[in-house]
KEMARFI-629759 format. One line per field, with one value per residue (C-alpha): residue number from 1; x, y, z. Coordinates in steps of 0.001 Angstrom, whole numbers, plus 500000, padded with zeros to 6 digits. Layout:
BEGIN
ronu = c(NUM,...)
X = c(X,...)
Y = c(Y,...)
Z = c(Z,...)
//
This chain:
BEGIN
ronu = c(1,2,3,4,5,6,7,8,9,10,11,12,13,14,15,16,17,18,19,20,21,22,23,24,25,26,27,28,29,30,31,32,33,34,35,36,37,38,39,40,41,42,43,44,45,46,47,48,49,50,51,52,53,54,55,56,57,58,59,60,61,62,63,64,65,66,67,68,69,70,71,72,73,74,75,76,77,78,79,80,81,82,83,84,85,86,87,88,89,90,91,92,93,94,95,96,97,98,99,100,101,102,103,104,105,106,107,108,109,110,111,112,113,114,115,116,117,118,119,120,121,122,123,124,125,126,127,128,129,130,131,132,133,134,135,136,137,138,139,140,141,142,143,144,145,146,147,148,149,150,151,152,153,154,155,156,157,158,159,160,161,162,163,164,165,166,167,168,169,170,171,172,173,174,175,176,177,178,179,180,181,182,183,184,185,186,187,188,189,190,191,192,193,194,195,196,197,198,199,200,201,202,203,204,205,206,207,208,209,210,211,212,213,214,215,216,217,218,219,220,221,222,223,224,225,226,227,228,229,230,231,232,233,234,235,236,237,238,239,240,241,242,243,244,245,246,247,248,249,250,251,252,253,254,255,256,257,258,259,260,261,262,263,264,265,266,267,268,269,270,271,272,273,274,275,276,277,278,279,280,281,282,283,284,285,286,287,288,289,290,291,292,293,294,295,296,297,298,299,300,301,302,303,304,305,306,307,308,309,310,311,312,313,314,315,316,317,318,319,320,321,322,323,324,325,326,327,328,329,330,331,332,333,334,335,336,337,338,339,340,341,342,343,344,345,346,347,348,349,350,351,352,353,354,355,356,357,358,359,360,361,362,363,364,365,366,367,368,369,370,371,372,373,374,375,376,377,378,379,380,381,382,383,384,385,386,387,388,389,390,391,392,393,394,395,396,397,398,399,400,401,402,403,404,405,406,407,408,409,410,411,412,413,414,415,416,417,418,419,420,421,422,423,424,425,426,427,428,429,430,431,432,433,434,435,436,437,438,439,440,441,442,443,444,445,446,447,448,449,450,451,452,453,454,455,456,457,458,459,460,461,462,463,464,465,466,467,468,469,470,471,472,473,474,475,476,477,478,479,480,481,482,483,484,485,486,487,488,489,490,491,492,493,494,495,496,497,498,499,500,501,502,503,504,505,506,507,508,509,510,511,512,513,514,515,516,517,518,519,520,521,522,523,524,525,526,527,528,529,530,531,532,533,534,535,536,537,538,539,540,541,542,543,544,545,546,547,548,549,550,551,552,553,554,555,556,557,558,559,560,561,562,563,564,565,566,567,568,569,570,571,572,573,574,575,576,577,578,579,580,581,582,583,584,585,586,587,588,589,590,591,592,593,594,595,596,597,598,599,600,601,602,603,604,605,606,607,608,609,610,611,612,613,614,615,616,617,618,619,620,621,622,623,624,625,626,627,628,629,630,631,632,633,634,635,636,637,638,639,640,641,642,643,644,645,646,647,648,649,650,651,652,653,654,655,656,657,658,659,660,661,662,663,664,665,666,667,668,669,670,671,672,673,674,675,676,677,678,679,680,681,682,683,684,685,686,687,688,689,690,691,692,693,694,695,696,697,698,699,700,701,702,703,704,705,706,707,708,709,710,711,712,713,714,715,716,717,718,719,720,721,722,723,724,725,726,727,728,729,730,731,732,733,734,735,736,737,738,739,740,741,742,743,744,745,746,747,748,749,750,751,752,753,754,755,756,757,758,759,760,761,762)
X = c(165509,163173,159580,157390,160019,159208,155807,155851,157596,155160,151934,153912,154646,151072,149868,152439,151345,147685,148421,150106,147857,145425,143794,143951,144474,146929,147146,146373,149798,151929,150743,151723,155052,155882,155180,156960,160463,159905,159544,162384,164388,163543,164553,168058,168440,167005,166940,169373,169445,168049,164019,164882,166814,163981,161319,163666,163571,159812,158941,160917,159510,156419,156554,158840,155972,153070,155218,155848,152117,151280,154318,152560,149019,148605,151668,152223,151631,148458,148388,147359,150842,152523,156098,155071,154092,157185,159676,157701,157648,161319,161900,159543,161127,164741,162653,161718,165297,166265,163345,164177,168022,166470,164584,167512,169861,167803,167104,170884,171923,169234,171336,175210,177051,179770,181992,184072,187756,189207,190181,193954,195783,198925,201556,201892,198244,198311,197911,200324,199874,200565,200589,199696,200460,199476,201286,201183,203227,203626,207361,209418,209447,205440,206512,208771,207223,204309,206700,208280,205371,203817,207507,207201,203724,203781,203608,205723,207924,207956,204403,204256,205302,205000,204727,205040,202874,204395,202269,204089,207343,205223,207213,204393,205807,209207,208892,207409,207280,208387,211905,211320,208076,210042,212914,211247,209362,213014,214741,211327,211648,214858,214876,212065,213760,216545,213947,211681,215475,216569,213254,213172,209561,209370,208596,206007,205512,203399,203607,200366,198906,194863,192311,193794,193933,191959,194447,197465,196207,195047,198701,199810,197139,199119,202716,201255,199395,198997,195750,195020,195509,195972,195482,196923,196932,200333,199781,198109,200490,199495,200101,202434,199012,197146,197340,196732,193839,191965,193107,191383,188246,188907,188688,185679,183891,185020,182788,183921,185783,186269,187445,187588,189008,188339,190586,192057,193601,196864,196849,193783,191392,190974,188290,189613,192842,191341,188600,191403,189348,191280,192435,188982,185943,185424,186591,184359,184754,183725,179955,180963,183133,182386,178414,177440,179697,178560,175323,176029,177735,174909,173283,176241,176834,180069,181883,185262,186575,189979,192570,193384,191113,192363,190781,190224,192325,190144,187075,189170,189776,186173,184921,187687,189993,189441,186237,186962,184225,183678,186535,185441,186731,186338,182515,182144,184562,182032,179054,179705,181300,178177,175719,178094,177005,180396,180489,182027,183313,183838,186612,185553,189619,191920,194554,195675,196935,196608,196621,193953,194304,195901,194082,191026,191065,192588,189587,186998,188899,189096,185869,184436,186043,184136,180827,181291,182244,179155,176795,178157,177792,174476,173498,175728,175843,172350,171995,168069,168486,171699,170900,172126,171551,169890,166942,168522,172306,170365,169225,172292,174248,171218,172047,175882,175061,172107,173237,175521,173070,173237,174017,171103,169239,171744,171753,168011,167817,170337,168766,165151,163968,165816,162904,160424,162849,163725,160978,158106,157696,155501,157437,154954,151526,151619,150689,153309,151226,151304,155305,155847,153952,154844,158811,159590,159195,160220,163754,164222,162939,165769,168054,167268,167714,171091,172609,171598,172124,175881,176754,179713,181051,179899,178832,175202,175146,179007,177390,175511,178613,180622,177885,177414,181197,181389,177702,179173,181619,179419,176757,178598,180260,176889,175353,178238,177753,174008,174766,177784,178117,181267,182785,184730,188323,189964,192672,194790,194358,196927,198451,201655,201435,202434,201762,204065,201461,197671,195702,191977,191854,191496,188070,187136,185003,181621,181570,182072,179638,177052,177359,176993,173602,172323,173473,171871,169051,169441,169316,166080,164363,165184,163606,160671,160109,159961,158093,155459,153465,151436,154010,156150,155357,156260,159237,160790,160558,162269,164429,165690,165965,168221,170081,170749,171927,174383,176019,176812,177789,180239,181696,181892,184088,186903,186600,188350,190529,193475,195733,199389,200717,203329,204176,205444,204895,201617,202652,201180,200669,202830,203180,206922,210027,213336,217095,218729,222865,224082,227821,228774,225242,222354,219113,216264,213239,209486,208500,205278,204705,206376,206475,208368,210342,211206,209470,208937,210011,211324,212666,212155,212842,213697,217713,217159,215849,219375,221616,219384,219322,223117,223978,225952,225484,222652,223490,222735,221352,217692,217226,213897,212266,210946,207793,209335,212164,213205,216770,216676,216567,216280,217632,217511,219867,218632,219240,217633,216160,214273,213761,210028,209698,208362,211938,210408,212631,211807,214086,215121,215473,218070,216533,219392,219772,216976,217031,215966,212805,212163,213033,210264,207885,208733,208608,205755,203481,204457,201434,198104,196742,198266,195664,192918,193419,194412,190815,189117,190427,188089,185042,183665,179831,178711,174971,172803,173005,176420,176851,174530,176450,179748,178605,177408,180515,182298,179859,180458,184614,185474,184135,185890,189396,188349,188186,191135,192871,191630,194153,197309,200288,203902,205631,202944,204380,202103,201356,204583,204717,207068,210186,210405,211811,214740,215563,215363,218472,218916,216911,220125,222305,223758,222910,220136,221345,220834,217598,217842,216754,213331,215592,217722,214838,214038,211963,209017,209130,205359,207152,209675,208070,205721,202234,200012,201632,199152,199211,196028,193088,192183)
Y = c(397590,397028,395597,398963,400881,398413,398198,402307,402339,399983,401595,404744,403100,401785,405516,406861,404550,405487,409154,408663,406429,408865,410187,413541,416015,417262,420950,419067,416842,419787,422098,418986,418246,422029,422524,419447,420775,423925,422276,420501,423248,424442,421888,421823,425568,425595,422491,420124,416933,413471,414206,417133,414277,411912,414503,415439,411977,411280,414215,413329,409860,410784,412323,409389,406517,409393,409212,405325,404961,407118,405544,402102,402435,405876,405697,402132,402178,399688,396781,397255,398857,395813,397567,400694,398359,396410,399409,401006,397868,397692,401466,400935,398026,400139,402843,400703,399024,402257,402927,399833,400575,404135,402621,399984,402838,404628,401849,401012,405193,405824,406209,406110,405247,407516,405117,406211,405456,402593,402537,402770,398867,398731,397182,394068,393544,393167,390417,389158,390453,389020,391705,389846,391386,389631,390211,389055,391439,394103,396147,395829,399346,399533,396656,398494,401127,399123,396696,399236,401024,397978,397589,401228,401136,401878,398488,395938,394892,391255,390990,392451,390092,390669,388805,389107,386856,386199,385054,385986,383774,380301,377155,376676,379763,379106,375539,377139,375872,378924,380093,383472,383249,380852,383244,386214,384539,383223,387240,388127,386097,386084,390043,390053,387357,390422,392880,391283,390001,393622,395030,392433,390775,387475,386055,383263,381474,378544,375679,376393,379461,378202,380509,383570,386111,383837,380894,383441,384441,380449,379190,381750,381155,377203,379164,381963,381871,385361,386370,389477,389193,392261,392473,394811,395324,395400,399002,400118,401094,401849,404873,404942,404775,402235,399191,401650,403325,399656,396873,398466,397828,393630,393674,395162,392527,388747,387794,390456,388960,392233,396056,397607,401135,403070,403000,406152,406925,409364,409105,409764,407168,407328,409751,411818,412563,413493,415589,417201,416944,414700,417744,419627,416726,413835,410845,407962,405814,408395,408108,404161,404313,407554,406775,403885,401568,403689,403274,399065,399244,400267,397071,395082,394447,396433,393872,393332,395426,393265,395559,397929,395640,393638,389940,387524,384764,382291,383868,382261,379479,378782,380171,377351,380278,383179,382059,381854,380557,383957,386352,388723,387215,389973,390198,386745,385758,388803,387504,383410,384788,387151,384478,382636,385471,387285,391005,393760,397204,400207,403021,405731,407310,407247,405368,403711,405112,402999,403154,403349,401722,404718,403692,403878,399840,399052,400596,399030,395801,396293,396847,393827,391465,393527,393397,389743,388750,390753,389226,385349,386013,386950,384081,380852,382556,384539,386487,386880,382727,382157,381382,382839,386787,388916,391190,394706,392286,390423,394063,395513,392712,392737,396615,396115,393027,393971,397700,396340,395832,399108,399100,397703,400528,402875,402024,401966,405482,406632,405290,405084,408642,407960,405107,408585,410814,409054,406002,407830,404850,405648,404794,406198,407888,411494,414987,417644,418525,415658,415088,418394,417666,413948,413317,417187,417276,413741,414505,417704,415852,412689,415121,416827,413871,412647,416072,416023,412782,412659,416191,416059,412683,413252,415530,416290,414092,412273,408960,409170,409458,406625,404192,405176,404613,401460,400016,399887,397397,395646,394752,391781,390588,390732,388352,385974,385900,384601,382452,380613,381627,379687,380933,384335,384357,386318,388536,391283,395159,396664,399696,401828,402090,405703,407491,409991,411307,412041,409519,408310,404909,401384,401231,404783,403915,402741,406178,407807,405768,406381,410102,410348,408340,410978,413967,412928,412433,416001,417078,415020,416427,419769,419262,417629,420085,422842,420985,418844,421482,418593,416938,419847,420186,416319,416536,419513,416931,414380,416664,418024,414014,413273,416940,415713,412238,413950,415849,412873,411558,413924,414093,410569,411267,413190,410709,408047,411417,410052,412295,412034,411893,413743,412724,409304,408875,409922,413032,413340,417145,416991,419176,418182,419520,418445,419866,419780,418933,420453,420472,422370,424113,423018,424330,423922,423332,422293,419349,420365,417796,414151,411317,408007,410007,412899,415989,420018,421691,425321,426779,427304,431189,433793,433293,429426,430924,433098,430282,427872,430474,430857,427233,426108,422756,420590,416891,416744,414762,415243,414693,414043,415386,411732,411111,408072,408995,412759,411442,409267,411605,409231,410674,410248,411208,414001,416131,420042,420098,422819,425858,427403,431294,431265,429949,426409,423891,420524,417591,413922,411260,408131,405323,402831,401073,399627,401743,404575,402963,403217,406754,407795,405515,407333,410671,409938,407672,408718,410897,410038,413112,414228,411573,412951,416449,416046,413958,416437,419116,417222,416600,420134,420082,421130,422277,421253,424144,424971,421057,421168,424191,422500,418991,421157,422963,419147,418247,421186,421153,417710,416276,419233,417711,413873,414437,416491,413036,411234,413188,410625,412161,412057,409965,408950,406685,403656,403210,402055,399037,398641,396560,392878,392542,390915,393853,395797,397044,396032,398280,398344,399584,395591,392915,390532,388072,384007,382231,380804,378224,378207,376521,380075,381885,383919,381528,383527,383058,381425,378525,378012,377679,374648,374726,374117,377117,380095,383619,383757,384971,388375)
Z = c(464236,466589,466627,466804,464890,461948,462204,462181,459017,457629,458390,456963,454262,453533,454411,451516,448553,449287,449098,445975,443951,444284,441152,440631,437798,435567,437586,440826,440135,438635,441973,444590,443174,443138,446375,447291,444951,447156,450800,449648,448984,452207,454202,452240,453026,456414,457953,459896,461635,461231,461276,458405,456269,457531,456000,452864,451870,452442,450323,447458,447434,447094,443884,442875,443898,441995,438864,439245,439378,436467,434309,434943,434612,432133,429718,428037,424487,423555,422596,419309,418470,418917,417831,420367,423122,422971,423194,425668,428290,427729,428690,431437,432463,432802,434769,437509,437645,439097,440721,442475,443204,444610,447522,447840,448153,450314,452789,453076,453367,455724,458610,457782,460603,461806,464434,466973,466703,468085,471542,472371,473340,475513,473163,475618,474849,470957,468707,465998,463106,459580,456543,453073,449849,446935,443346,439852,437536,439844,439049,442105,442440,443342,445385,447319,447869,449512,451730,453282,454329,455785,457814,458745,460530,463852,465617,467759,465499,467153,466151,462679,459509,456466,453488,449367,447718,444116,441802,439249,440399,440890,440597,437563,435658,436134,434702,431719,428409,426899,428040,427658,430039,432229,432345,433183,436519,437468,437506,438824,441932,442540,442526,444568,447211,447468,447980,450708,452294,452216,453718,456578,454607,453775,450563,449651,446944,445612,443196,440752,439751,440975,441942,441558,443917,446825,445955,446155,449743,451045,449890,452506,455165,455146,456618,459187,461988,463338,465137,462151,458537,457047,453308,451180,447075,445799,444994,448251,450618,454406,456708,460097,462148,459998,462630,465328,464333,463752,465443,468699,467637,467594,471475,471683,469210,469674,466795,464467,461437,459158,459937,456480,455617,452668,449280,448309,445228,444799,441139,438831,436874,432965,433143,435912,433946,430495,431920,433728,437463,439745,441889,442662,442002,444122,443441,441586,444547,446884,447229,447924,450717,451810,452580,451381,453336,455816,455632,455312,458389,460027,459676,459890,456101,455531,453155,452325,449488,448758,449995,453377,455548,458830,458956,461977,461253,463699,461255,458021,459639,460168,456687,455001,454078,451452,449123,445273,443470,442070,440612,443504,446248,449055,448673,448374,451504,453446,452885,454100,457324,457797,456887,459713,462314,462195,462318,460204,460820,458637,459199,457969,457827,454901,455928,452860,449256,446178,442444,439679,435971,434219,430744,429293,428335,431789,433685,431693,432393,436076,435987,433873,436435,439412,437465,436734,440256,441885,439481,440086,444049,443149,440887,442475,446382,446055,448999,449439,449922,451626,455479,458365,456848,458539,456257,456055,455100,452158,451264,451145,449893,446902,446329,445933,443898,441681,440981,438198,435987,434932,431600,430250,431025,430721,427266,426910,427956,425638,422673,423504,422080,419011,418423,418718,416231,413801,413379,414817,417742,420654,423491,426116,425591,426960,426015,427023,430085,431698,430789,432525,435535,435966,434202,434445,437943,438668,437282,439133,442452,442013,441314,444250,446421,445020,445462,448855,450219,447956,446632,448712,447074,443589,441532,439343,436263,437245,437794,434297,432846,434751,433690,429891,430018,431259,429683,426472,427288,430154,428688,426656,430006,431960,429318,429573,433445,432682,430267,431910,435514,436353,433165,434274,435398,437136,435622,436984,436757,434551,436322,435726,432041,431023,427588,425832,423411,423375,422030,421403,424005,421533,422781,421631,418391,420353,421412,418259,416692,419072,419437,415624,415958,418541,416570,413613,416108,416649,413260,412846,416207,414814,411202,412653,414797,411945,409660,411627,413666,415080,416971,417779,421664,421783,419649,421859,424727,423535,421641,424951,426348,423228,423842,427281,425776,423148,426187,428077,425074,424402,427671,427541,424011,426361,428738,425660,424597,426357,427738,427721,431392,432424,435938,436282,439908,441979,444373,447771,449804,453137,455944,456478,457720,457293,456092,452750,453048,449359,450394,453459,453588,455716,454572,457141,454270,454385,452321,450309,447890,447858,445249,444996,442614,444088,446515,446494,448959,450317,452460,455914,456831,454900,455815,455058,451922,451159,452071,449721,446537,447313,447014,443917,444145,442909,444155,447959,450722,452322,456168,457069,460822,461211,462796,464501,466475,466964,467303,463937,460693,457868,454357,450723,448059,446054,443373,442261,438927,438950,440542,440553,440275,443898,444632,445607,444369,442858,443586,442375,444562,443678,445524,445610,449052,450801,453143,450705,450587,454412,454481,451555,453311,456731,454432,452383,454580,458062,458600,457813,458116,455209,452719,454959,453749,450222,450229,451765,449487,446630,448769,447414,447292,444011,443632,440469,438695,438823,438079,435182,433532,433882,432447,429824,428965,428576,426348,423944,424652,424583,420847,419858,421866,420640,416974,416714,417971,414980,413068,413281,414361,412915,415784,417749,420465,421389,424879,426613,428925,431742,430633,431988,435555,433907,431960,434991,436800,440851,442491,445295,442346,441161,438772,440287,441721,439952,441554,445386,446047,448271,451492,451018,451790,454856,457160,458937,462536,462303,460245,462980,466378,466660,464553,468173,469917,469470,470587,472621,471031,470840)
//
């Protein structure tokens, strides 16, 4: 930014807080911010470009800084009510938290960068590139699923390796005290040694489980010595044109240490599964990656996110390897080689598809560990101190950081009118005139301004619920971060758990208990309103703040409701063509739908369609029109077990050879385009009233769905838990074979050629 650009905003900005800490009246202050909620609505109908989002937000921050000054110096309780005072400065206090994440947010979204893709490199040109996949208790199935689609990207294969990082198969874990643990590392490596053998990956291994995740990936950094390091979650598994659509943008930046794409998700979260919405409403992670990294990138502070992200290995080198004094170590590793004057870039491209915790208590755990691990970067590596930042990178490394303390007053808003209700506490001095002119239209106004600036990536009153969700649980973990900052560790995401039955989630009775507190709220608001005439046009405003609380409340009641899940592997939309061998018969068929388990298809033509219908049997053989090679047609074994009344017909696939796994990578992950429109089918825009009414229709439903699952059911199944590796048959169809020896294993060509030689530097 330059010099007089800066100095413009300021003198704006000086200009702004004059106007609005200008006393005026009750019907002066009603009148303005009217007129502002209908410019506003102007410029959102009208309007287009960067001065009309300019203007939008200017507008709306104007009544936000008149209602910050009349909340501070008009609506504190006195001093004399020592109880009143006290609860009002804490609500106060929670206001102008988020008044503060506002103009952080707005700062780092003011101009999200939209980058141009990555120019094109002749294949002589490219670097080496070394593909790292950490895992701890992953099955092998996840595993290879994700192996082979890092083999399958489209790459010289004399410059791609890639490597399983076991965690779960440590020399430390095999020497185990307890047999049973000890036993169950031993099958688990030496079924994943046949797996990474079969796949042409290498696998990696260390002697002590330290430092989690960063440890896992410095133990590796000591055996490769590729230019790139690609990271990838054991669950995240990349598209043909991943490499390809990034690595381009290394030669135009010889100081840039990061390009990071966005994660996308093929199966729902928790919440997204019980309140039935994963198909049609963006995903929780959507207003992250798909503006604010954008907007961080802008100013160069687009951070590592852990997985689907290419790193500079000469950048590692110089930062000492992957940092880990935090249980976050992508954030952390992002902000020492930016305070180092490395650069970042963001993709904007969905080019990787992962998994999300499938329970309740898995999310909140996944989710504990990211809270922690932002808030001990932010106490032991604080960013507004650490040298080398630049101002609008300590900003937007402070937003990321500092946004998760959210619960606190996430929970102070939920509870605060309760303190008016039921014990008669004056929280804030007002008289309903002033409420309506000030709060009224200061609601309306933010509300405004998130559905503009996000409507596309999440939905009116979504992010309220995400955070009640998660404050309950947070709130405990943030206060251990304070107290003992070193104290978290880091511990893995649970994910492929499946459930047979519905069920309330093990952490559902906060919920219950507090939506009974703000329905007997309710009850109270109601009574007091009938019988206390002199408080009635108070009560009905806070009544409507507690209504407003019990809906979220509720929502947040389906959102513990577990579902059962029927589908035991994620599906993915295709555009795919390929022929079905049932016998004699050929069927020319288009893919619609494929899974690691199986795929939808139909077929073709309307004569493909006869001989398909016609066919007796139900065992068969799928070719797939590879994206590759128009001469190789990779196939899987399948099997018909069900036939739709549309005649599209749902098949079974038997993934037994190795090469199995290639083909449903090639089938499932060959075209990227495919992630980019089963996103885009979600990224509906939903306006503020029509959002409203729905949040409003979960909050009457779902109590209704949640305490018809406190009824216990005859032959309830628990939650079941995928059986031990050892238990496991060969995913090639044979026993698993005893434990090799480490010298037995594959050696990775960057082992066997001489430590000094180097592929040249990109």
């Amino acid at each position: 930014m330059s010099l007089l650009r800066f100095l413009s905003f300021l003198l704006l900005g000086a200009v702004a807080v004059a106007l609005a800490t200008q006393p005026v009246s009750v019907q002066a202050q009603l009148a303005t911010s009217l007129s502002v909620i209908f410019l506003l609505a102007f410029l959102w109908r009208f309007a287009r470009g960067a001065e009309a989002r300019q203007l939008f937000i200017a507008l709306a921050l104007f009544v936000v800084l008149r209602y910050v000054y009349w909340r501070v110096t008009s609506t504190l309780p006195p001093l004399s009510d020592p109880v009143g005072f006290t609860c009002g400065s804490i609500l106060l206090a929670a206001e102008l938290y988020c008044v503060a994440m506002l103009l952080l947010t707005l700062v780092v979204n003011a101009e999200p960068l939209k980058r141009e893709p990555a120019p094109q490199i002749e294949d002589e040109a490219l670097p080496a590139v070394d593909v790292l996949v950490p895992s701890y208790d992953e099955s092998a199935s996840i595993l290879a699923t994700t192996l082979a689609a890092a083999k399958s990207m489209d790459y010289p294969a004399d410059r791609l390796n890639v490597f399983l990082l076991d965690d779960g198969g440590t020399e430390q874990k095999c020497a185990h005290p307890d047999p049973e643990i000890a036993e169950r590392a031993r099958a688990r490596r030496a079924s994943l040694q046949e797996l990474c053998a079969a796949l042409g990956c290498y696998y990696l291994t260390r002697e002590h489980n330290e430092r989690a995740k960063a440890g896992n990936l410095n133990a590796a950094l000591e055996h490769i010595d590729g230019d790139i390091v690609v990271v990838l979650d054991a669950d995240h598994a990349p598209f043909r044109s991943f490499l390809r659509e990034t690595i381009g943008y290394f030669f135009e930046d010889d100081r840039l240490f990061l390009v990071q794409t966005p994660h996308v998700f093929l199966n729902p979260d928790p919440i997204e599964q019980n309140l039935r919405t994963f198909r049609h409403m963006p995903s929780e992670n959507e207003m992250f990656y798909g503006v604010t990294q954008r907007g961080l990138d802008k100013w160069n502070a687009a951070f590592f996110c852990g997985s689907a992200a290419l790193l500079r290995r000469a950048a590692l080198d110089d930062a000492g390897g992957f940092s880990g004094v935090s249980v976050t170590e992508d954030c952390e590793t992002a902000l020492e080689l930016h305070a180092q004057g490395w650069t970042s870039v963001y993709v904007d491209k969905p080019l990787v598809a992962g998994l999300q915790p499938q329970t309740f208590a898995a999310f909140i755990g996944q989710r504990v560990r990211w809270c922690q691990g932002m808030l001990q970067i932010l106490l032991l590596r604080n960013p507004l101190l650490k040298r080398g930042l630049e101002p609008l990178q300590r900003l937007g490394y402070l937003s990321s950081m500092s946004f998760w303390f959210f619960p606190f007053p996430r929970l102070v808003f939920m509870l605060a009118p309760l303190a008016f209700i039921l014990f008669d506490v004056k929280i804030f001095v007002s008289n309903i005139e002033e409420a309506i002119a000030y709060t009224a239209t200061y609601v309306v106004v933010n509300a405004m301004l998130q559905n503009y600036l996000f409507g596309r990536v999440r939905w009116p009153w979504v992010s309220e619920l995400y955070e009640y969700c998660q404050g309950v649980f947070l709130s405990k973990a943030i206060l251990s971060v304070l107290l003992r900052p070193h104290s978290p560790s880091f511990r893995v995401t649970e994910k492929g758990a499946t459930r047979a039955q519905d069920r309330l989630s093990e952490l559902a009775w906060p919920f219950f208990a507090i939506y009974g507190l703000l329905a007997i709220g309710a009850v109270v608001a109601v009574y007091r309103c009938v019988a206390e005439p002199g408080v009635r046009q108070l009560i009905v405003f806070v009544g409507l703040w507690n209504f407003f609380n019990l809906v979220t409340a509720g929502v947040a009641l389906g959102a513990v409701a577990e579902r059962r899940r029927r589908e035991k592997h994620p599906s993915l939309p295709v555009e795919r063509r390929g022929a079905l061998a049932l016998g004699e018969e050929h069927v020319r068929v288009a893919i619609e739908e494929v899974s690691a388990g199986g795929c939808r298809l139909r077929a073709a033509t309307e004569a493909d369609a006869e001989a398909l219908a016609a066919a007796k049997q139900t065992e068969g053989r799928l070719f797939i029109d590879s994206v590759v090679d128009a001469a190789r047609r990779p196939s899987l074994s399948a099997r018909i077990v069900g036939v739709a009344a549309d005649g599209r017909r749902h098949l079974v696939f038997a993934l037994t050879q190795p090469q199995d796994h290639l083909a449903l990578a090639d089938l499932m992950y060959g075209d990227a385009t495919a992630l980019e429109r089963f996103q885009a089918a979600r990224r509906k825009h939903k306006g503020i009233v029509a959002g409203t009414a729905q949040f409003l229709w979960w909050g009457a439903i779902e109590p209704l769905r949640a305490f018809a699952y406190l009824r216990p059911r005859a032959g309830e199944a628990a939650r079941s838990e995928p059986p031990p590796i050892a238990e496991l048959p060969s995913i090639f169809g044979r026993r698993q074979p005893r434990l090799r020896p480490p010298s037995k294993v594959k050696t990775p060509p960057a082992i066997e050629r001489e430590r000094s030689v180097r592929h040249e530097s990109v």
